[in-house]
C-alpha positions as CSV (number, residue, x, y, z in Angstrom):
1,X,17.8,-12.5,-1.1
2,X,17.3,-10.4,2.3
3,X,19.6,-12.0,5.1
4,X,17.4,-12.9,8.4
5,X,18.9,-10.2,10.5
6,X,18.4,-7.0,7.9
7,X,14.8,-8.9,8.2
8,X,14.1,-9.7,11.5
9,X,15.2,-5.5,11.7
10,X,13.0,-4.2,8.7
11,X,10.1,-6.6,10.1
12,X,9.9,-5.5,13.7
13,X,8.2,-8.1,15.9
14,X,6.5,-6.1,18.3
15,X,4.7,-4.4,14.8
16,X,2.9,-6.8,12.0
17,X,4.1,-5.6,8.4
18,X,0.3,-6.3,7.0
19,X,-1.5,-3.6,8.6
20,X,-5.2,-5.8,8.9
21,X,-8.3,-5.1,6.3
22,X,-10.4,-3.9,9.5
23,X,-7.6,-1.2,10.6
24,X,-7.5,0.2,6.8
25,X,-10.5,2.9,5.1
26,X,-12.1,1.1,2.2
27,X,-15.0,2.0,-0.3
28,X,-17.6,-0.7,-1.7
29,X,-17.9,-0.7,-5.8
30,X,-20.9,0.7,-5.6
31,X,-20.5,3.8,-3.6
32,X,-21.0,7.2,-5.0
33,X,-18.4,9.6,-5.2
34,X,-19.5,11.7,-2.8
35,X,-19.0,8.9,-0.5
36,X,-15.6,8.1,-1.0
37,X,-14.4,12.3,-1.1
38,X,-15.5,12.4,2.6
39,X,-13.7,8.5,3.3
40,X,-10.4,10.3,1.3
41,X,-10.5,13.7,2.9
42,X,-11.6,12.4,6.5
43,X,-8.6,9.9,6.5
44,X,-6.4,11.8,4.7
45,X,-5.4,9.6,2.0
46,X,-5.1,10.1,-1.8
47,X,-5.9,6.6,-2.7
48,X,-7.9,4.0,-1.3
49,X,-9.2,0.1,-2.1
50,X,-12.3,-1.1,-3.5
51,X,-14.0,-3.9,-2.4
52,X,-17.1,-5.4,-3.6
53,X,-19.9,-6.7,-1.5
54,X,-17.7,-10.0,-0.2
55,X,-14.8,-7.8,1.0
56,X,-13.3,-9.1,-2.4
57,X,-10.9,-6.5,-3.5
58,X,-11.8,-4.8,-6.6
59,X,-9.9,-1.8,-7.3
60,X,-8.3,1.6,-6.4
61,X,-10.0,4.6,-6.0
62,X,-7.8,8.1,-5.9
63,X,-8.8,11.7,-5.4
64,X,-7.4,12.7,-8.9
65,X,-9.2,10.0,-10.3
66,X,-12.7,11.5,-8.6
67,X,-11.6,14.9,-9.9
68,X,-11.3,13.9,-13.4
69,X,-14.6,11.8,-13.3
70,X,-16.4,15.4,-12.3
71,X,-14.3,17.7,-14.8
72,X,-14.4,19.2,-18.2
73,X,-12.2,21.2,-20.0
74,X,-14.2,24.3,-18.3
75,X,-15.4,23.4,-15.0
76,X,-15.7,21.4,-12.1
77,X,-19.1,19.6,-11.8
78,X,-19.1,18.9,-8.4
79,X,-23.0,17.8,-8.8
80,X,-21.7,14.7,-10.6
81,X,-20.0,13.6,-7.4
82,X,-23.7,12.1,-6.5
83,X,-24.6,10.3,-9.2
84,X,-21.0,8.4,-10.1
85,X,-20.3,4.8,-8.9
86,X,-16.6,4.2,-7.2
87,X,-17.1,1.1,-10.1
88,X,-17.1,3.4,-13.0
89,X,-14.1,4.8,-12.3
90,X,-11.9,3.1,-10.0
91,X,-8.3,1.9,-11.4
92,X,-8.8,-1.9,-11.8
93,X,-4.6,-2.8,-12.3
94,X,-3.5,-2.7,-8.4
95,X,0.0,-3.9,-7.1
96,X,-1.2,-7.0,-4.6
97,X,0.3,-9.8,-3.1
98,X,-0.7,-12.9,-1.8
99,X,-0.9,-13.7,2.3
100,X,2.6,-16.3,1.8
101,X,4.4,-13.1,0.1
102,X,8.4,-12.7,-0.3
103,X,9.8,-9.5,1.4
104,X,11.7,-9.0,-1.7
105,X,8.9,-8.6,-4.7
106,X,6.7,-6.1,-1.5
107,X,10.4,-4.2,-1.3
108,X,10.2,-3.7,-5.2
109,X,6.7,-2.6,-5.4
110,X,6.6,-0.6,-3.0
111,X,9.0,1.4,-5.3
112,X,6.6,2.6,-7.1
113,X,3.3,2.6,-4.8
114,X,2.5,4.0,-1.6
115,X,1.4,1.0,-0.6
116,X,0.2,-3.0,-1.4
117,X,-2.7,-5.1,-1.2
118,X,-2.8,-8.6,0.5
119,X,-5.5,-11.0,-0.7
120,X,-6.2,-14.3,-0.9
121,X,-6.4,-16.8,-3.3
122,X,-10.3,-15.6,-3.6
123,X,-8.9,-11.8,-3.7
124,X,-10.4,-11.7,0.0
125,X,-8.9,-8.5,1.3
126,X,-6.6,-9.0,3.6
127,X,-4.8,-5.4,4.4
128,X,-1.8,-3.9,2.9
129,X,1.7,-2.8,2.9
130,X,2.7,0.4,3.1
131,X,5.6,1.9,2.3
132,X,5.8,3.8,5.6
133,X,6.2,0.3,7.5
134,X,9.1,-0.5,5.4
135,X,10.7,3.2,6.0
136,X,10.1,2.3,9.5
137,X,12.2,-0.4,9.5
138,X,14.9,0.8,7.3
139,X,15.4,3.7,10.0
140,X,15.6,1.1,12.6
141,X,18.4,-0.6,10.6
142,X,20.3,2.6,10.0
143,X,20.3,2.9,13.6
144,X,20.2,0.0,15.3
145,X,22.8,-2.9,13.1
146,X,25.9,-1.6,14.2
147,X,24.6,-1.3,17.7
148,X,23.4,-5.1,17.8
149,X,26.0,-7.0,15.3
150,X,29.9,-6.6,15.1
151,X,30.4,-5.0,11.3
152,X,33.5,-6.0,9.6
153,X,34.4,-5.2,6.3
154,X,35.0,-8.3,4.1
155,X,38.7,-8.4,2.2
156,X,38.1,-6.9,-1.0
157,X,39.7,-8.7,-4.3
158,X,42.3,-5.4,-4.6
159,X,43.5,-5.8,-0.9
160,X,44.1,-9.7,-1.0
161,X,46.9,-9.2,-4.1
């Protein structure tokens, strides 16, 4: 369990954790590739969410993925790019959580993916995590704990003998 003042510190107040559906990029399931290349490459990201036509979350859609849709073992068929729907290819097993979440199952994901998805109980996107947020507030622990609390070491089981 995550003691309330390591959270009210990796949480910062002023700063939501969720950053909201409207503030992240998104492709619809049935947008082309081409589509989501210039949404990836514009923003910058490597991996995106899919939503379908209710703002339902869907999916993940990544650059490699796009780049193996368009390859062969010869070539790059960047024609193909036009005639692909995000649907056919995007990664349907996403990390998500729900809006009532527990800090500690995001902190584990987050392990493993750059960031998570919040839905609802309709998988209504909601916005996500990322992992960046959390770094955020684990620099303003490392920097700020000992500057707010007094730290004492507890008497170990070797020093009380």
């Amino acid at each position: 369990m995550i003691g309330e003042k390591i959270k009210s510190l990796l949480i910062d107040k002023d700063n939501q954790l969720v950053k909201s559906a409207d503030e992240v990029a998104v492709v619809g399931t049935k947008n082309r590739l081409d589509h989501t290349l210039l949404i990836l490459t514009t923003d910058k990201y490597s991996l995106v969410p899919v939503l379908d036509e209710k703002s339902r979350m869907q999916g993940l859609i990544s650059m490699p993925s796009i780049m193996q849709a368009i390859m062969d073992i010869e070539d790059v068929h960047f024609e193909k790019l036009g005639e692909i729907n995000v649907e056919d290819i995007m990664d349907k097993d996403y990390p998500f959580v729900y809006e009532d979440f527990e800090l500690e199952n995001v902190l584990h994901m987050l392990v493993n993916h750059a960031f998570i998805t919040v839905i609802d109980e309709e998988r209504t996107f909601k916005g996500i995590i990322t992992r960046s947020e959390i770094l955020k507030g684990t620099n303003r622990i490392a920097h700020e704990f000992e500057r707010l609390y007094d730290v004492k070491e507890k008497a170990t089981t070797d020093s009380v003998k």
